[in-house]
N, C-alpha and C positions, 0 to 999 in steps of 0.2 A: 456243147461244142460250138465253137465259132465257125466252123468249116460249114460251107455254104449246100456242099452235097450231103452231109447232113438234114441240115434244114429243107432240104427238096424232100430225101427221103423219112423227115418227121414227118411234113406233111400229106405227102403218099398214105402213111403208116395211120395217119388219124381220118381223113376222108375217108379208107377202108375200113376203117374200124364204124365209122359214125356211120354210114352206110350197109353195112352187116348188121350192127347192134345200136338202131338210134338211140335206146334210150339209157345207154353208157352212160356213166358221170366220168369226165374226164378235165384233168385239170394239166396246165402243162406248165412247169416250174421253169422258170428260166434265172441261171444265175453263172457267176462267173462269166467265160468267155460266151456260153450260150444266151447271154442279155440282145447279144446282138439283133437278133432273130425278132426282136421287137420295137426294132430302133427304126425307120424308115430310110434313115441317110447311109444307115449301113446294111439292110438286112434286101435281100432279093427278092422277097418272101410274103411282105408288105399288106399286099392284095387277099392275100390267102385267108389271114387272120380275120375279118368282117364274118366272112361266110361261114366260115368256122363259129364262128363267136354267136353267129345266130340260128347254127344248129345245136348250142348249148356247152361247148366247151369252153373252157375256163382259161385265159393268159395270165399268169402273174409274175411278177419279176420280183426279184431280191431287193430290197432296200440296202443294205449291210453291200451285196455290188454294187450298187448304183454308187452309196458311200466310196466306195473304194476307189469305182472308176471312175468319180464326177461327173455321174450322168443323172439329169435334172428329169425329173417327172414328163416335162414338156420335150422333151427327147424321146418321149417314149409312142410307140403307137396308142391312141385314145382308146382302143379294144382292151390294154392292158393295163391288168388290176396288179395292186401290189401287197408283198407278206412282207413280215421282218427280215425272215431268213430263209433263205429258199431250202438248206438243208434240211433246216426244222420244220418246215413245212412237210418237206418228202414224207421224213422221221413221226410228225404227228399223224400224217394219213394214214403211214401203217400202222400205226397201233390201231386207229379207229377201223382198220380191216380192208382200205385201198390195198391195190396191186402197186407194185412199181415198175414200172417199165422206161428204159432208156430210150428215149427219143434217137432217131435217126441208125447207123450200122453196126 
């Protein structure tokens, strides 16, 4: 989602989780309108992403959006890593036995 009360409430949803269950693998796919969330010039959010990222949670963005919506690597926060396609990403974790869970309501 691009909706910014969303991304309040992804991050809520991940700080209690990482906090409850440190040693969680969690990984947070961002594609389509949800790229935002990772962008600096656009996301609110920004700050959050370090702390996170050195408590062991994973940012990756879609390549396949970034293609779409002409956003350049160097657009992106330096915390976040990139997959081909963020679907297949979701798609391959579960087979390998990850949870899915939608970020933010």
């Amino acid at each position: 989602s691009g909706d910014t009360l969303a991304h309040k409430s992804l991050f809520k949803q991940l700080n209690n989780m990482i906090t409850v269950s440190p040693k969680s693998q969690i990984e947070v796919v961002c594609h389509g309108p949800g790229i935002t969330i990772l962008m600096p010039e656009k996301s609110k959010f920004t700050h959050e992403l370090k702390p996170l990222v050195d408590k062991g949670v994973v940012f990756v963005a879609c390549e396949f959006t970034m293609s779409e919506k002409k956003i350049t690597k160097e657009q992106l926060s330096p915390e976040a890593g990139l997959v081909k396609y963020g679907i297949l990403e979701v798609v391959t974790k579960q087979e390998k036995g990850w949870s899915y869970i939608k970020g933010g309501f």
